[in-house]
C-alpha positions in Angstrom: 214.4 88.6 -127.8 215.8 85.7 -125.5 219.2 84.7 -126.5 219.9 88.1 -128.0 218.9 86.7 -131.2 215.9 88.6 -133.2 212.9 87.6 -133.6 212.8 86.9 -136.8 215.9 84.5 -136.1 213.9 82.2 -133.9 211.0 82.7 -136.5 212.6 81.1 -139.2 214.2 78.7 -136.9 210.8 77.6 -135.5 208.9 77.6 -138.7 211.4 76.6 -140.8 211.0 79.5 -143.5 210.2 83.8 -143.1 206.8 85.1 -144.1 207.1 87.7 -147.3 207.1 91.4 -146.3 203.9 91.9 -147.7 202.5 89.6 -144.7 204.0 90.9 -141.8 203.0 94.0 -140.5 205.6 95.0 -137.5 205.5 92.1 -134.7 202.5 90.1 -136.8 202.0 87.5 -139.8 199.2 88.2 -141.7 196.8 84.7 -140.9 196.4 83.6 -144.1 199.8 83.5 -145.2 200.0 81.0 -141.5 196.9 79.2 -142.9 197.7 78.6 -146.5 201.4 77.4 -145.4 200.1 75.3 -142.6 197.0 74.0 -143.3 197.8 70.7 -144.9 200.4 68.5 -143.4 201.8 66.6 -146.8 201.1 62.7 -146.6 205.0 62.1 -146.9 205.8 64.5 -144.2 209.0 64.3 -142.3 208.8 64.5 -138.4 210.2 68.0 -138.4 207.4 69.3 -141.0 205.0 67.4 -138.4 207.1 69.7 -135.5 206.6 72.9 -137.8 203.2 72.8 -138.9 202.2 71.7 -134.8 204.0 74.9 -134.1 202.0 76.7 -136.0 198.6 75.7 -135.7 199.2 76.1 -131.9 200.8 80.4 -133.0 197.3 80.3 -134.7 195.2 79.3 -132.2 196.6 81.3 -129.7 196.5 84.6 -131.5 193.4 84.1 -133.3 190.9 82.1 -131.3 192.1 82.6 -127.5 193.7 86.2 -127.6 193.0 87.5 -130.9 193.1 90.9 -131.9 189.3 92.5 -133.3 189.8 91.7 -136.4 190.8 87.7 -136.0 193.1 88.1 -139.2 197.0 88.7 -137.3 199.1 86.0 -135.9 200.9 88.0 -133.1 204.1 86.8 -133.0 206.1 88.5 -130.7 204.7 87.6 -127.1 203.9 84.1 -128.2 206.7 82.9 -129.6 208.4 83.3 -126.2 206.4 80.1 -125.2 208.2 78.2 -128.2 211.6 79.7 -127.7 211.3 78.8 -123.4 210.1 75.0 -124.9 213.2 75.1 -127.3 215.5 76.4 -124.2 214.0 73.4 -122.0 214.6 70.8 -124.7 210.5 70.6 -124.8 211.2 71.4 -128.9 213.9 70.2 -131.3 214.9 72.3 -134.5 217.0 71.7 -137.3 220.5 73.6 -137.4 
């Protein structure tokens, strides 16, 4: 992965948490744990939840709706999150540290 860090290092920094085990399935997040994580921004959100959840609604509409596998229920992570990580490289996206 860019930077030589893993994957699941810019995952966690990009979404701000891992999925469980039981959700991933090699290089993809099982959608719902995506959708019951992200689908409700709270009310008292701070503008890096705002970033995060934006991040992922985009994951989830590009691996379910524009180039989503048969079965519509797999975020694909590892080709897409190469458009976050390039963003993050350009200063496009800020992250905590």
């Amino acid at each position: 992965m860019e930077g030589g860090r893993p994957v699941w290092e810019w995952f966690q920094d990009l979404f701000g948490e891992l999925p469980p085990p039981n959700k991933v399935k090699q290089m993809t997040v099982h959608f719902t744990w995506f959708h019951e994580r992200f689908r409700v921004l709270p009310a008292d959100a701070t503008e890096e939840t705002v970033r995060i959840c934006a991040r992922a609604y985009i994951m989830m509409l590009l691996s379910t709706q524009l180039f989503g596998d048969k079965s519509a229920n797999r975020v694909h992570i590892g080709c897409y999150l190469q458009v976050f990580i390039r963003s993050y490289h350009k200063g496009l996206i800020s992250h905590t540290s």
